[in-house]
C-alpha positions as CSV (number, residue, x, y, z in Angstrom):
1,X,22.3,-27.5,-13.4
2,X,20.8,-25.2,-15.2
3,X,16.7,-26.2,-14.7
4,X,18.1,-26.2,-10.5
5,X,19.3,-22.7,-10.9
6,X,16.1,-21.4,-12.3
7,X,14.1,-22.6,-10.3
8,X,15.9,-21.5,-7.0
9,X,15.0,-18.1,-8.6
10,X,11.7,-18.2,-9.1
11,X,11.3,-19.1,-6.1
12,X,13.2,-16.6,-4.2
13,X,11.6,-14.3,-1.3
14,X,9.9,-11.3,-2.8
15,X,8.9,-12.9,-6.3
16,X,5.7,-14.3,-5.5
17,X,2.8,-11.9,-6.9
18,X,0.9,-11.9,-3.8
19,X,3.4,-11.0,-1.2
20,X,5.0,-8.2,-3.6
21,X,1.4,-6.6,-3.1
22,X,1.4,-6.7,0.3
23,X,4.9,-5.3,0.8
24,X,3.6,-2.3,-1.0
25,X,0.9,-2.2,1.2
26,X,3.1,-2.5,4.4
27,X,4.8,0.5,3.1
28,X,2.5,2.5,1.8
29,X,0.5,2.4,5.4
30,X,4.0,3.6,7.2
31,X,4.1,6.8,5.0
32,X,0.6,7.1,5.7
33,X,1.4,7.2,9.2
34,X,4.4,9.2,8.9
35,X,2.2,12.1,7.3
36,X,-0.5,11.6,10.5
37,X,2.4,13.0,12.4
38,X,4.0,15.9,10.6
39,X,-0.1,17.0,10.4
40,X,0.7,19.4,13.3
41,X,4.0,20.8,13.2
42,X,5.6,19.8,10.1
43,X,7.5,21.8,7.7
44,X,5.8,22.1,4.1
45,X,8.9,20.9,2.4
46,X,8.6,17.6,4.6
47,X,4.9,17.0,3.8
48,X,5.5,18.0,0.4
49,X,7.9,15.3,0.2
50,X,6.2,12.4,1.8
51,X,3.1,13.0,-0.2
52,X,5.2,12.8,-3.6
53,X,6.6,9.5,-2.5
54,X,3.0,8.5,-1.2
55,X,1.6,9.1,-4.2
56,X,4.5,7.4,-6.4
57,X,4.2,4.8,-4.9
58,X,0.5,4.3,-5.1
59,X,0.9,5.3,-8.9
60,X,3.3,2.5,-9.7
61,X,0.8,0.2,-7.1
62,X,-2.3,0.9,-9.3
63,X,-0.7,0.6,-12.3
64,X,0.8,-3.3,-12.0
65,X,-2.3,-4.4,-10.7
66,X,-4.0,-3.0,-13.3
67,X,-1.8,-4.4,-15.9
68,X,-0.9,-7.3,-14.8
69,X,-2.6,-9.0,-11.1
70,X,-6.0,-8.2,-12.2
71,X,-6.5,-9.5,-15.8
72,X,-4.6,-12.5,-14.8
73,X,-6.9,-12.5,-11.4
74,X,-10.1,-12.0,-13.1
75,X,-9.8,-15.0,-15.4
76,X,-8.8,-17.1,-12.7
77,X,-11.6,-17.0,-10.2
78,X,-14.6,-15.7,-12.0
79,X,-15.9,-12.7,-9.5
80,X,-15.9,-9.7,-11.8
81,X,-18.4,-7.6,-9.1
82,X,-14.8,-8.0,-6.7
83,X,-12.0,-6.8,-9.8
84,X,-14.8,-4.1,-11.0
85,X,-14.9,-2.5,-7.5
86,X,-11.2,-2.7,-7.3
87,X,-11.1,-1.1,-10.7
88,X,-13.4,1.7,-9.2
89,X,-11.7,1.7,-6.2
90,X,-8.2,3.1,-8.2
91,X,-9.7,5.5,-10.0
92,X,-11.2,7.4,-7.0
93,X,-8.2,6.7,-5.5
94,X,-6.4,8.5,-8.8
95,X,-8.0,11.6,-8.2
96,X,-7.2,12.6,-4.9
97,X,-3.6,11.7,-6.2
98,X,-3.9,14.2,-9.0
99,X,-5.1,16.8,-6.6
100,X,-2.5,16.1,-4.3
101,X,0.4,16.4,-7.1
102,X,-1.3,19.9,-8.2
103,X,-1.6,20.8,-4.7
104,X,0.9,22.8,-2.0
105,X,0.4,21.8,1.8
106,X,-0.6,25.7,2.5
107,X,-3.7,24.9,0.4
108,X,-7.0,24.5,1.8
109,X,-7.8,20.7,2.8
110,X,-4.4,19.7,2.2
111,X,-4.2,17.3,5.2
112,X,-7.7,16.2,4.8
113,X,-7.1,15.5,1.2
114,X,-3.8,12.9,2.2
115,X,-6.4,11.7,5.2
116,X,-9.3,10.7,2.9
117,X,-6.8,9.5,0.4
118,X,-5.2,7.2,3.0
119,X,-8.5,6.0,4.3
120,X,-10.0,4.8,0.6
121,X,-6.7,3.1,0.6
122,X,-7.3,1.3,3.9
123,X,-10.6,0.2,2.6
124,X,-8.8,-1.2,-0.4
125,X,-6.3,-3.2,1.2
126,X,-9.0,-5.0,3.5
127,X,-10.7,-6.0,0.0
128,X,-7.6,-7.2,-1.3
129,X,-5.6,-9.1,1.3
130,X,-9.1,-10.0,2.7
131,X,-10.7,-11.7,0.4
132,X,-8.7,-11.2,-3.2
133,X,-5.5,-12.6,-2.6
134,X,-6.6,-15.3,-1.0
135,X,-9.1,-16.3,-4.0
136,X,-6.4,-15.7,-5.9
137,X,-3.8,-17.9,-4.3
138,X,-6.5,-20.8,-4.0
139,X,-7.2,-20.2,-8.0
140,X,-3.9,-22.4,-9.2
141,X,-2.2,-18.9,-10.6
142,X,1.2,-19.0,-11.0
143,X,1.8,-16.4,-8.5
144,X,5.9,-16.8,-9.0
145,X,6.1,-16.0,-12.6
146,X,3.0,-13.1,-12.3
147,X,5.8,-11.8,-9.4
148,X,8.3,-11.8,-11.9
149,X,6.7,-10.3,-14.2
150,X,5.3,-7.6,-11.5
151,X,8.8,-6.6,-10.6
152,X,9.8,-6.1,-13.9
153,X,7.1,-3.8,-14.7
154,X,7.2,-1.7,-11.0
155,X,11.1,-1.1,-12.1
156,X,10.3,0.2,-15.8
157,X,8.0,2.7,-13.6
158,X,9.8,3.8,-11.2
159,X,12.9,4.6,-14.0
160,X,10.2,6.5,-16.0
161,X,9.1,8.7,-12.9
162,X,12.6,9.4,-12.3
163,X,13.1,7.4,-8.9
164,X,14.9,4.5,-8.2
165,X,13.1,1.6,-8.0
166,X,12.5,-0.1,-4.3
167,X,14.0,-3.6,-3.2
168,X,11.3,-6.0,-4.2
169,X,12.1,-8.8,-1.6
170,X,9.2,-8.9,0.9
171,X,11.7,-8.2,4.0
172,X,13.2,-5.1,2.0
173,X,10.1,-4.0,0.9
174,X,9.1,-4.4,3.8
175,X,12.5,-3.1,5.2
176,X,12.9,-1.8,8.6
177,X,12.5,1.9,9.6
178,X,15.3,2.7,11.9
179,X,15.3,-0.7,14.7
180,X,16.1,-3.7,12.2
181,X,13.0,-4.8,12.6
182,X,9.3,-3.9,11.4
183,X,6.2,-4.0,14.0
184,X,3.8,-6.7,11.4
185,X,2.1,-9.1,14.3
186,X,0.3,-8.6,17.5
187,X,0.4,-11.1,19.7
188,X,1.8,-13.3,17.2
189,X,-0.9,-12.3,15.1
190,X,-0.5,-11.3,11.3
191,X,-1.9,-7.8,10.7
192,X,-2.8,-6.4,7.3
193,X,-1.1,-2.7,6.4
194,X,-4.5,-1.2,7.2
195,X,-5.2,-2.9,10.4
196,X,-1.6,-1.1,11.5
197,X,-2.3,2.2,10.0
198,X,-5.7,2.4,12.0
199,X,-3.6,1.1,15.5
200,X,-1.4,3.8,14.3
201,X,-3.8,6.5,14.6
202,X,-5.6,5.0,17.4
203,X,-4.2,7.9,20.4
204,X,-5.9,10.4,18.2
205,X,-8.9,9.1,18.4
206,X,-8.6,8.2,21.8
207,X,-8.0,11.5,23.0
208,X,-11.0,12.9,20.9
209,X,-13.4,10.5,22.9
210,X,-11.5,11.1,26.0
211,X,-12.6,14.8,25.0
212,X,-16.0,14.3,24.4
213,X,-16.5,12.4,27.5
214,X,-14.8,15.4,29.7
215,X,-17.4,17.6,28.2
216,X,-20.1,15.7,28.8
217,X,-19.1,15.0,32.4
218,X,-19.1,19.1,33.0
């Protein structure tokens, strides 16, 4: 009775490694595209905010991988040039977050700072769920007990930075915004967390071409 019962739980929703990853980057992308819109007419105190929780959450992010998913991912399938960019990756990523947390939205390059910052990130993600994760599922890991111990780590974190720590099963990390429901697929299509953020901000840019064209039509 007992073996049945454990194994029911390592295999519940959320625990494997892989998909706890991606949840983070699912939500990490929607606060990234939450800031894209209070770039115009929010209030200070509501960018302030969303960048703190940005960059707690990237914090905690970096700091499991780097603990935990990459040693165990580096042994496993033998591409060091792929876990040493990732590596360099976090720490670029690191100091735009240290900026940001010494920064006030009134200073100069504020927004641009959160913009470039989100952008590295996208790159990031592509790297990981595009080709990481998947060596990494193919390697043999044990992805359920690495998710274990992933979830265990993220919640010592977040207690230490003085925030409670997020639901780790994949639909509540992933947990809807307001509707009951999140937008992940495209035509039926599974979409990484940067390939949303970039459809995201897509009218911006379409309105800056459609700009450019105007002007060159005159």
């Amino acid at each position: 009775m007992a073996s049945k019962h454990k194994t029911a739980m390592e295999r519940a929703p959320g625990q494997d490694a892989v998909e706890l990853l991606m949840a983070d980057h699912h939500r990490v992308a929607r606060l990234f595209a939450e800031f894209d819109a209070l770039k115009e007419h929010g209030s200070d105190e509501a960018k302030s905010s969303l960048v703190a929780q940005i960059c707690r959450e990237l914090t905690v992010h970096t700091a499991i991988e780097e603990e935990l998913f990459y040693p165990a991912v580096r042994r496993a399938i033998e591409d060091d040039d792929l876990m040493d960019e990732a590596l360099v990756e976090h720490a670029g990523a690191k100091q735009l977050i240290a900026q940001l947390q010494a920064a006030h939205p009134d200073d100069d390059l504020y927004d641009a700072k959160v913009t470039v910052l989100g952008e590295q990130i996208d790159h990031h993600v592509e790297e990981e769920e595009g080709s990481m994760f998947p060596q990494a599922k193919g390697s043999g890991i044990d992805t359920l007990s690495l998710g274990a111990a992933l979830i265990k780590r993220k919640a010592e974190l977040f207690a230490n930075a003085g925030a409670p720590p997020i639901t780790t099963g994949v639909r509540g990390n992933d947990a809807d915004d307001e509707g009951g429901r999140t937008d992940h697929h495209v035509a039926g299509k599974p979409q990484t967390a940067s390939a949303r953020v970039k459809r995201q901000r897509r009218p911006a840019k379409a309105k800056q071409a459609s700009r450019k064209a105007s002007h060159k039509a005159r």
